[in-house]
N, C-alpha and C positions, 0 to 999 in steps of 0.2 A: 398440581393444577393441570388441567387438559389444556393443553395447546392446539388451535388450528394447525393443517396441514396443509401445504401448497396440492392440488390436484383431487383432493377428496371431493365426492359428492354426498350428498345425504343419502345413506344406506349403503356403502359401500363398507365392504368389512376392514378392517385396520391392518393395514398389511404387516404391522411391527409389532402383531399381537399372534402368536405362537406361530403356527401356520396358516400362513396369507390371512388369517381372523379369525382361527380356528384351534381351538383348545382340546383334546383330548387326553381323559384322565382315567388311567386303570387300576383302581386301587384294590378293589376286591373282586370276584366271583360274576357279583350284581353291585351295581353300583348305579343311585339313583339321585339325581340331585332336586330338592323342593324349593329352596330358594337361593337367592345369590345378592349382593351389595357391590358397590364400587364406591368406591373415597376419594376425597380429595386430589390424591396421590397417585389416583387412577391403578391402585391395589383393587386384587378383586377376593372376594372371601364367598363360597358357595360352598351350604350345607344341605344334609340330605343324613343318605341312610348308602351303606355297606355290608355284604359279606361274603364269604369263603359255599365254596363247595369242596374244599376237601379236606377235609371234610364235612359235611353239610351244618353249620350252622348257623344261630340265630344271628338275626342283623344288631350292627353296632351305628350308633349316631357319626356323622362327620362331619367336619368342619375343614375346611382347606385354601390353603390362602395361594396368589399368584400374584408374582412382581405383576408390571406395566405393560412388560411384554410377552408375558404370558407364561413364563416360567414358575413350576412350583419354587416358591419362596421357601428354600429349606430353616429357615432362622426362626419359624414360625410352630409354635407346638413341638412335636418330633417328625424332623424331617418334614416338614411341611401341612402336618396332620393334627388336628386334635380329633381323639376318635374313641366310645367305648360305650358305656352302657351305663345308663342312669341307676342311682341308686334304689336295691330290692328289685330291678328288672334287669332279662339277661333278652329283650329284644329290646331295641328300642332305637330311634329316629329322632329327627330334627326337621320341625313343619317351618318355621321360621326365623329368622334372623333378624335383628334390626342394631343399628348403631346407639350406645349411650355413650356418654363426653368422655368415659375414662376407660371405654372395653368395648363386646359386643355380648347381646342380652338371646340367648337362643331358649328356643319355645317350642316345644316337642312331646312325645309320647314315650312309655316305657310300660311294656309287660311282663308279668312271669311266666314265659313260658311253661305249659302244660299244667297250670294251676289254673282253675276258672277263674272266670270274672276277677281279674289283678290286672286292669288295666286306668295307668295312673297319667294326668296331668304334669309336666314338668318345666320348669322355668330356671334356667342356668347360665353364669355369666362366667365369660373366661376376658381374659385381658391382653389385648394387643400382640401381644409377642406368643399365646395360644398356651398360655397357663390359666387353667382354674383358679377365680378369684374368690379365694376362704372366704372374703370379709361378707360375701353378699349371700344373704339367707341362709342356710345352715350349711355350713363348709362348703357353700358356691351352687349349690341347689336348693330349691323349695317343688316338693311336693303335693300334689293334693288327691283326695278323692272324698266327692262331697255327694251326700244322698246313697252312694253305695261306691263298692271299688269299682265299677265301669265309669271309664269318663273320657271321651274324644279333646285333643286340642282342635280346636277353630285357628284364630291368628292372633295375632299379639302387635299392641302401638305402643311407641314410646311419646310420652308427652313432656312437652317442652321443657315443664318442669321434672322432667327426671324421673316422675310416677309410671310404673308399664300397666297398662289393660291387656289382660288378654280374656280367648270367649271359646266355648266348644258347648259342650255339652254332657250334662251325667245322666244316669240313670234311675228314676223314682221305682222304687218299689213298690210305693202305694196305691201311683194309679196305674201303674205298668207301662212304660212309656218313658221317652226321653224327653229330656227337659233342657231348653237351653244354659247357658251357664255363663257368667261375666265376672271375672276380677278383677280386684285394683291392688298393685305391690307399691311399696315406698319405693326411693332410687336404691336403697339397701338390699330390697328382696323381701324383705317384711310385709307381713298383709296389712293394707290400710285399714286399720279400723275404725276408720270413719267413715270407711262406703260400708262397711256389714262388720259383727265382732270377726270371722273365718278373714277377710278382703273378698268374698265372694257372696253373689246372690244368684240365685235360681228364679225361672220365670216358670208355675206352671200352667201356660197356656191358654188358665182363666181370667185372673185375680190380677194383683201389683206383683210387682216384684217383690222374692222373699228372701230372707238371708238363710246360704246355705250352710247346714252345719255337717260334719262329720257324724255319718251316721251307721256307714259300714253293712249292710244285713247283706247277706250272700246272697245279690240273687245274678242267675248266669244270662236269664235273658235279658234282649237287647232288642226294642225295637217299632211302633211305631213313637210319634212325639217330632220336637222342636231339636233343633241345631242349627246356632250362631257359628257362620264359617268367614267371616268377614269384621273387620271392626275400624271404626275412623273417630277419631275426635271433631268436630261441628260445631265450631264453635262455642267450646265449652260442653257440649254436650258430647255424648257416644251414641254412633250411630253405627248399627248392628244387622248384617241381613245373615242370610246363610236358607234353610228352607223347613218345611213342616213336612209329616207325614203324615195325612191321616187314616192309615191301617190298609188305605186300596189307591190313592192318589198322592204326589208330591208337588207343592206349590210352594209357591218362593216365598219367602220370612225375611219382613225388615222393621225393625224398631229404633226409635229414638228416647232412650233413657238420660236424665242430668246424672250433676256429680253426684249428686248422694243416692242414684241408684234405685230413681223413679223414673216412671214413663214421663216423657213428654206430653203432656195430654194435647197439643194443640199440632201435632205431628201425626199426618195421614187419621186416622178413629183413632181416638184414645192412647195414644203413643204409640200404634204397631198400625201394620198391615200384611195380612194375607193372599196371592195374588197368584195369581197364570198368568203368564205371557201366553202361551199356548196350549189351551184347555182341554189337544189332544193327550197330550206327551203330556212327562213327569219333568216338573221345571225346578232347578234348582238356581239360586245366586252364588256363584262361584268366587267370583270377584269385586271387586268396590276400590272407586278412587274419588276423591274430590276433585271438581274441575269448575272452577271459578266457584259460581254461584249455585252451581249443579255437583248432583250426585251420577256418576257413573257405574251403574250394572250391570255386569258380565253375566247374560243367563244360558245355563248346559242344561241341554234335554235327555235325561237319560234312557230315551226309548228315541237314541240316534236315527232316523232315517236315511238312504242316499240323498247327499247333496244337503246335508243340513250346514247351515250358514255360522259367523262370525254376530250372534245377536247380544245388542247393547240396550238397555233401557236405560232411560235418561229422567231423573226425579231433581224436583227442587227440594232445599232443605226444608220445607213442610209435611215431604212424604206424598207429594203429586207426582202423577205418570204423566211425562210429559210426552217427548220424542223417543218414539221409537223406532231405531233401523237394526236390518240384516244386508250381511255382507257376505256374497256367493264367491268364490274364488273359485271361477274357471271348471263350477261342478264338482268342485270336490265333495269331502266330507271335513266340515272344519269344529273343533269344540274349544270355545276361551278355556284359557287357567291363570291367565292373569291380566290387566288394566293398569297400566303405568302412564301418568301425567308430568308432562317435562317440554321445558321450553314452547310453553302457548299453545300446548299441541298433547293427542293423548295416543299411547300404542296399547296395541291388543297382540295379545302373543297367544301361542296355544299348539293344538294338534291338527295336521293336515293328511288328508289321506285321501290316495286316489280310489274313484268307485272299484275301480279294480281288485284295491286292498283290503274291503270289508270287510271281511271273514273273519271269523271269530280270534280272538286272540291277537290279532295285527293291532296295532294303535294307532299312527304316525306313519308318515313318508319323511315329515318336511319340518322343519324348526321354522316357525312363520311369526312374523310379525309384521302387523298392517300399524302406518303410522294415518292420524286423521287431524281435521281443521276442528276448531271450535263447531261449524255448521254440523260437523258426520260426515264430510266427503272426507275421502282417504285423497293423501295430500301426492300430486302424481310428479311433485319433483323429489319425493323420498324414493329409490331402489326404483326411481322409471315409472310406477306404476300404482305406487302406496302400497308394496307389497315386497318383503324381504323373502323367499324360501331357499332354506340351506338344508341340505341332508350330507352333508361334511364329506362329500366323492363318495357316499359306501350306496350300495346298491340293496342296502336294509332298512330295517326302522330306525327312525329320529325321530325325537320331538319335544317339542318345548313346553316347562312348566311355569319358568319366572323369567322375571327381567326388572334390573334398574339401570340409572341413570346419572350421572354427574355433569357435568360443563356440557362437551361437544359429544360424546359418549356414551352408549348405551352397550347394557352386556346381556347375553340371554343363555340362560341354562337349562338344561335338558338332560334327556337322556337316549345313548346310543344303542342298538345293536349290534355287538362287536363278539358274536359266537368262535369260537377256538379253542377247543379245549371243554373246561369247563366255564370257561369265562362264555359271559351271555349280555350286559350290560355293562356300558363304560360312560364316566361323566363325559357331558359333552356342552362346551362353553363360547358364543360367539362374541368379539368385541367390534361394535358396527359404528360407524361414525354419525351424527346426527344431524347437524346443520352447517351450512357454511355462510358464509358472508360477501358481499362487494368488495370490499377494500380488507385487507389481513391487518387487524388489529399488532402492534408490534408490542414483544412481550420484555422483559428487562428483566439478567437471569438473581442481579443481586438484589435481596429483599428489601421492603423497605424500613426508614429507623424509625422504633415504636419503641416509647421508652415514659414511663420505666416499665420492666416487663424481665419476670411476674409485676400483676397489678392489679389491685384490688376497688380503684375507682375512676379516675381520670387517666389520659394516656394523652400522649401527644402521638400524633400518626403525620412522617414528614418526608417529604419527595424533595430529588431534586428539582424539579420543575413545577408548576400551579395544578393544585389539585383538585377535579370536577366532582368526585364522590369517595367514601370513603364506605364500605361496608363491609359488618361480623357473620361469619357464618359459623356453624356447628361443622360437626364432624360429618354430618348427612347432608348438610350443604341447605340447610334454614336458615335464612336471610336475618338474623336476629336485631341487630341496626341500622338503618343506611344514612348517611349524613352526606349531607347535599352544602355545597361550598358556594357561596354569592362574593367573596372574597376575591376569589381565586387564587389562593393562597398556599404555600406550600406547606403550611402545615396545619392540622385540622387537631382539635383538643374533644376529645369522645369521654364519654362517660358510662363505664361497664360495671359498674357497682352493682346495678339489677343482674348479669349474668351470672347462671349456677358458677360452680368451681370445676375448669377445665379447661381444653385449650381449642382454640378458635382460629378460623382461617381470617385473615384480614385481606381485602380487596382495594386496591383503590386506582381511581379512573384519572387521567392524566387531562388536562386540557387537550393535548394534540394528541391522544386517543391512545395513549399507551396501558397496558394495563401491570400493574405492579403487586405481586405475593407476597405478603408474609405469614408468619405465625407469632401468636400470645395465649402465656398464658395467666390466665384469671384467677384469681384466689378465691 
């Protein structure tokens, strides 16, 4: 559980998190991290990509876990590592992460090097302690390449019930062009065959959605078409952006598809929308978050200008353009790469860079993260100013690609410039505090008695003193019950018979404000 800290303010980095709130990690050559998690437990797990210059080869995926305070957790994989190379590729990466109730579900890319067009889709699930879990989809991976061997990941959701989505994109040989792409897996890694026979459907940019089959034909080119680089669940639905090409422009791409893997037709035309923010520049959507009753859009320009902004578009679940703002940081050069929504409030992370640094090949100065209000004001009691920048004391490039969230807690990854040798890039991991409060909640270190447990329907959940709420969370910290007490009683009788099989955080709120952890697990 995150515990308040006497003297924290919001954005101040955690002083008991590696150095003064700073992590850095040397594991290979080049070392790049794409996304990262935090748990309950305030463990932090950040995956990416590695490798060696000496001698030179291809990158291997990673996975690497850190206690509380910042230390590589060595009990975790080997010596703290799970790391290697997806099956039939000897390049290959990890685009993202997410938590399922009994592991963690990783979502990535795998090439052959030096063999054309062999680049595959990969979805692999290792388990808690950083062993590959056999039992999920063919010995703990699933594969795909649909419409030909070219095929980009996009990002990957885990839904409630256990089913992963994930989206990128393959390559059509027919009309020459890419084509967006969306799966649905069972919680085993098995393709749903009830979104499409594969679990996969292809959109080509005219028609419905089609079901994609395995089709293989060699072809090495790549390149204009559709790519889903974003995916959220909506209420039942999948909502999908990422951008279009069309052969001389780039414009942002968002659709709302149901479960069985049709458009929404009453979502923005016909279940999609085509769109510029900025009808100079080549606009892509980077990012996607839900925020209340709103869609959050993170859009990157890829014809950068000096001083280009921190820009959010803001859509209702209908697929309407609503509010739109930009966010100038003091003249820099700023580009999103990720949108995280947390405690009534939402942050924007990404790359910072002084006009100074422009020039080709520079990326980053800054690991930044602007926290903001429901209105779009950046909130000016986060970091002073609604504006976190760290570049970890080095007088090189930094910057940030992800960031999540738990209790009080936010952690942000990136990557460093750490030249020496042949080393050239090092992970690089911030843990920042995120709100405080009037009065310090007092926290109570013995759990409370939840019994029986294991349990498979009813539970009793019982305090020493009257209890105001009682609520289940998952392992990602989704709120799955909250039981609300008119009694005030000390002990509350829950009913978890709906919950999958796994184990759950338990919460409960005291009359005189105390707040009390346990854990259950569910059959």
């Amino acid at each position: 559980m995150s515990l308040r800290v006497l003297g924290q303010t919001p954005g101040d980095l955690v002083s008991g998190f590696g150095n003064s709130g700073r992590v850095i990690v040397d594991y290979g050559d080049i070392d790049h991290c794409e996304d990262i998690l935090i748990d309950s437990l305030d463990q932090v797990y950040f995956a990416g990509y590695t490798t060696s210059f000496n001698p030179v080869t291809n990158t291997d995926f990673i996975l690497g876990k850190l206690k509380p305070n910042g230390e590589i957790d060595s009990t975790f994989g080997i010596n703290g590592f799970y790391t290697g190379d997806f099956p039939k590729a000897n390049t290959s990466t990890i685009l993202d992460v997410r938590f399922a109730d009994d592991g963690i579900i990783l979502f990535g890319s795998g090439i052959k090097y030096g063999v054309a067009d062999t680049q595959f889709i990969y979805v692999s699930k290792v388990n808690f302690n950083g062993e590959l879990d056999t039992a999920f989809a063919d010995s703990g991976t699933i594969s795909g390449a649909f419409l030909t061997h070219y095929n980009y990941p996009g990002s990957m959701a885990v839904l409630p019930n256990g089913k992963i989505l994930v989206c990128g994109s393959a390559y059509d040989s027919t009309t020459v062009q890419d084509v967006p792409l969306i799966g649905r897996l069972l919680p085993n890694g098995r393709p749903d065959t009830a979104f499409s026979p594969t679990g996969f459907k292809y959109w080509d940019m005219t028609g419905p959605m089609q079901n994609a089959g395995n089709l293989f034909p060699n072809m090495p080119e790549h390149g204009a078409g559709g790519f889903f680089d974003g995916i959220l669940e909506v209420n039942g639905n999948y909502f999908l952006s990422g951008f279009y090409n069309s052969g001389t422009t780039i414009h942002c791409l968002m659709a709302m598809i149901d479960s069985t893997g049709s458009f929404v037709p009453n979502f923005a035309t016909g279940g999609y929308l085509i769109f510029q923010n900025n009808p100079l520049l080549s606009n892509k959507i980077v990012a996607s978050a839900r925020f209340g009753n709103d869609i959050l859009l993170g859009i990157h320009f890829d014809d950068l200008p000096p001083n280009d902004d921190f820009v959010v578009q803001v859509i209702d679940t209908l697929g309407t353009l609503t509010t739109n703002f930009a966010t100038d940081f003091y003249g820099q050069r700023d580009a999103i790469k990720d949108i995280l929504v947390h405690n009534n409030a939402f942050f924007v992370t990404g790359y910072s860079t002084l006009n100074g640094h422009i020039q080709p090949g520079f990326e980053s100065d800054y690991f930044t993260l602007a926290k903001y209000d429901g209105a779009g004001m950046l909130n000016n009691q986060f970091a002073g100013n609604g504006l976190l920048e760290e570049h970890f004391q080095l007088n090189d490039e930094a910057g940030s690609t992800c960031a999540a969230a738990y209790g009080n807690y936010l952690v942000v990854g990136g990557y460093l410039n750490q030249v020496s040798g042949s080393n050239i890039t090092d992970f690089g991991i911030l843990k920042v505090f995120d709100e405080t409060t009037t009065s310090i909640p007092e926290f109570q270190e013995e759990p409370l008695v939840i019994f029986p447990n294991p349990a498979q329907d009813m539970v009793s959940v019982h305090a020493t003193e009257a209890l105001e709420q009682v609520a289940f969370y998952t392992s990602v910290g989704q709120e799955l019950k909250g039981v609300f007490s008119t009694s005030k009683s000390n002990t509350r009788t829950c009913d978890v018979s709906g919950f999958p099989p796994g184990i759950y955080t338990v919460r409960a709120t005291t009359v005189s404000g105390k707040y009390l952890v346990s854990r259950i697990m569910v059959r």
